[in-house]
N, C-alpha and C positions, 0 to 999 in steps of 0.2 A: 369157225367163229373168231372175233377179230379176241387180239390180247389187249385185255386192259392193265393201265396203270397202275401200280398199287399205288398206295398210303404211303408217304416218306415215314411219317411219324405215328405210333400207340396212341389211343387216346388218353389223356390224363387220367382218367376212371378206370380204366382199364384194373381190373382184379389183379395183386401181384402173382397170384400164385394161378397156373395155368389146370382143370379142373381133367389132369391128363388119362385117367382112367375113362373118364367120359366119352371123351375126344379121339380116343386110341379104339372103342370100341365101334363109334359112328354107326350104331343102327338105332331101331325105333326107340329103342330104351335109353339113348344116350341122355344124361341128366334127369331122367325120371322126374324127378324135383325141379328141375329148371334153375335159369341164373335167373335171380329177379330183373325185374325189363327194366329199360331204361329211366332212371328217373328225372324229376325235373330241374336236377341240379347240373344237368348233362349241358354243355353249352350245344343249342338248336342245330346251329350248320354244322356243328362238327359232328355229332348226331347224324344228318343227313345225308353227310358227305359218308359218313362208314356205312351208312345201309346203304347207301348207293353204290357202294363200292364191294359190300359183301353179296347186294342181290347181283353185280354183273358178273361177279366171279363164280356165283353158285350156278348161274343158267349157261359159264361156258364149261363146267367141269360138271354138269348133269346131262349136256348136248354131248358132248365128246365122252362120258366114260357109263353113263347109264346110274340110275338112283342109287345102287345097289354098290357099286364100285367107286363113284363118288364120296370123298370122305371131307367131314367137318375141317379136318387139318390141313389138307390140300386147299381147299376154299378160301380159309385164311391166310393161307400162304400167299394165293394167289392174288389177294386183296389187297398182302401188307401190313395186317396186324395180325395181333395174337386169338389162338383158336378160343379163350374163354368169352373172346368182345363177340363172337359169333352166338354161344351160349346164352351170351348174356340177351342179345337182340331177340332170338326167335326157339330158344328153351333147346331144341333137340333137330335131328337131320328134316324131322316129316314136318316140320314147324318150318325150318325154312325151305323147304320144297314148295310147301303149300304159298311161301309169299311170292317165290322165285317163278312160280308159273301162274301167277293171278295174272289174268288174260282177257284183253276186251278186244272183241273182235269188233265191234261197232256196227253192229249188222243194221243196214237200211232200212228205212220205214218203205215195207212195199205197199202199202195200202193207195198211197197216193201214186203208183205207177201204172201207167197203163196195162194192164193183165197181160197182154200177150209181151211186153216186153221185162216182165219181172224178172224171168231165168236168165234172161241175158246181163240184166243188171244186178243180181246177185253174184253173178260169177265173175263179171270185172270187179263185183267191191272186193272178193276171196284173193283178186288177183295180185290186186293192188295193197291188200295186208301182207300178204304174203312176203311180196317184195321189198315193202317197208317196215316190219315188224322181225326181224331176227327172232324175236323170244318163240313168236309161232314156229320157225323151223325147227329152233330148239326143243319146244315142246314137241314137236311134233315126233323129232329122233327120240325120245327118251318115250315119248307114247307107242314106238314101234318095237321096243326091247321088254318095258319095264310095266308093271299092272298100277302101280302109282302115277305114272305117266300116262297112261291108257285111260285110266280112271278121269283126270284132270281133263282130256279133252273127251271125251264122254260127257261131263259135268258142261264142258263151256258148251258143246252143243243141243244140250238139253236146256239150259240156264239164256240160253242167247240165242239160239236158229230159231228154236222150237214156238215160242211167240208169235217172230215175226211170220211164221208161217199159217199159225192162224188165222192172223187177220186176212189171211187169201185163198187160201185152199176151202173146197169146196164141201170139206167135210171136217168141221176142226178136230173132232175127235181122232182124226187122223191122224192128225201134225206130227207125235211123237216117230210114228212109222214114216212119215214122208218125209223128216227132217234124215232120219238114220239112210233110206235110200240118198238123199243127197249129200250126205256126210259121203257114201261109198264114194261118189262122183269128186266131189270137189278133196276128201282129203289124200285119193289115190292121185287126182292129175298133182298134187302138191309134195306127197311122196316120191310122185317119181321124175319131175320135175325141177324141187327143190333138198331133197335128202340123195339120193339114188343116181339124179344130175343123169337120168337116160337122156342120151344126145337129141332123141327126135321131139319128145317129149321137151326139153330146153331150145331146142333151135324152133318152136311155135312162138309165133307173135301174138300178142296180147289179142289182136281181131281171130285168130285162128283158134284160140283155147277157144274162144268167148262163140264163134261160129258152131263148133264142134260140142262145145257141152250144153251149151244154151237151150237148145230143144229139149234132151233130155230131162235137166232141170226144170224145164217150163211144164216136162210132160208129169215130173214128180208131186210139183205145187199146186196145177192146178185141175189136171184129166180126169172126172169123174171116176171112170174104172181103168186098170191097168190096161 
């Protein structure tokens, strides 16, 4: 995951006194109470600038060390301010997990595509998030260690495939089930593609994944019976 910049400077608001027992301990209970959030005396961009700056730091030190090993104090470090400005923004570690992996996969309206060509054109949109969206790899590594991370795409796959597949499969009551067979498909070539980096699996060009799972995928959305 690339390193980002930190923060030269605290923010003026910034709490003096660091809430280090909280911070020291970095699991679900860290600040029980929470820092209060930001108020609106916070000036806007600088406000933005630090959540933008604590969510890049939280998605490369939850991709690289797993939820669980991941700490509040590293994060902030990693950002550039103090661990209380973390506190303050999103109360405890599951607070900013939870913002750090909000995830739109943007999934296509298949309704308007020609039926036999949906699987094909589902798996170039997977392909092309993939390659453009870092946060999905990220998620994706912390969902193969961690039940927080597992949980989170589980969610986006129920929350985002599961619809679009309604509108096309032949049996909507289905969907749930036909969505999770294609989860196996698309999130294994992406595992071992983009976490795992297997050589044969990375040296496929976009026409080859797209030839090779396409059917399958066609066969999940749309085939009467198994």
């Amino acid at each position: 995951m690339p390193h980002h910049r930190p923060l030269t400077t605290a923010e003026p608001d910034a709490p003096a006194e660091s809430a280090a027992s909280d911070v020291d301990s970095d699991t679900d209970t860290e600040a029980a109470a929470g820092a209060p959030p930001a108020g609106p005396a916070d000036p806007p961009r600088r406000s933005a600038a630090t959540r933008a700056a604590i969510l890049a730091a939280a998605r490369d030190r939850f991709a690289a060390d797993g939820y669980e090993r991941a700490t509040i104090r590293a994060i902030a470090r990693e950002a550039g301010i103090d661990p209380s400005m973390v506190m303050r923004y999103y109360g405890n570690k599951a607070g900013l997990f939870a913002a750090a992996s909000e995830i739109e996969v943007h999934a296509p309206d298949l309704s308007h595509v020609p039926r036999e060509e949906a699987g094909a054109r589902l798996v170039r949109h997977f392909l092309e998030r993939w390659e453009g969206d870092e946060v999905l790899t990220g998620m994706l590594r912390v969902g193969a260690t961690n039940e927080a991370g597992a949980e989170r795409m589980r969610g986006v796959f129920a929350e985002q495939i599961r619809p679009v597949l309604t509108a096309v499969c032949p049996v909507p009551e289905e969907a749930p089930k036909r969505a999770a067979l294609i989860a196996s498909q698309i999130l294994g070539m992406a595992l071992c593609r983009y976490v795992l980096h297997l050589a044969p699996a990375v040296a496929l060009s976009h026409d080859e994944v797209i030839a090779w799972l396409a059917p399958t995928i066609q066969r999940y959305m749309t085939a009467e019976q198994p």
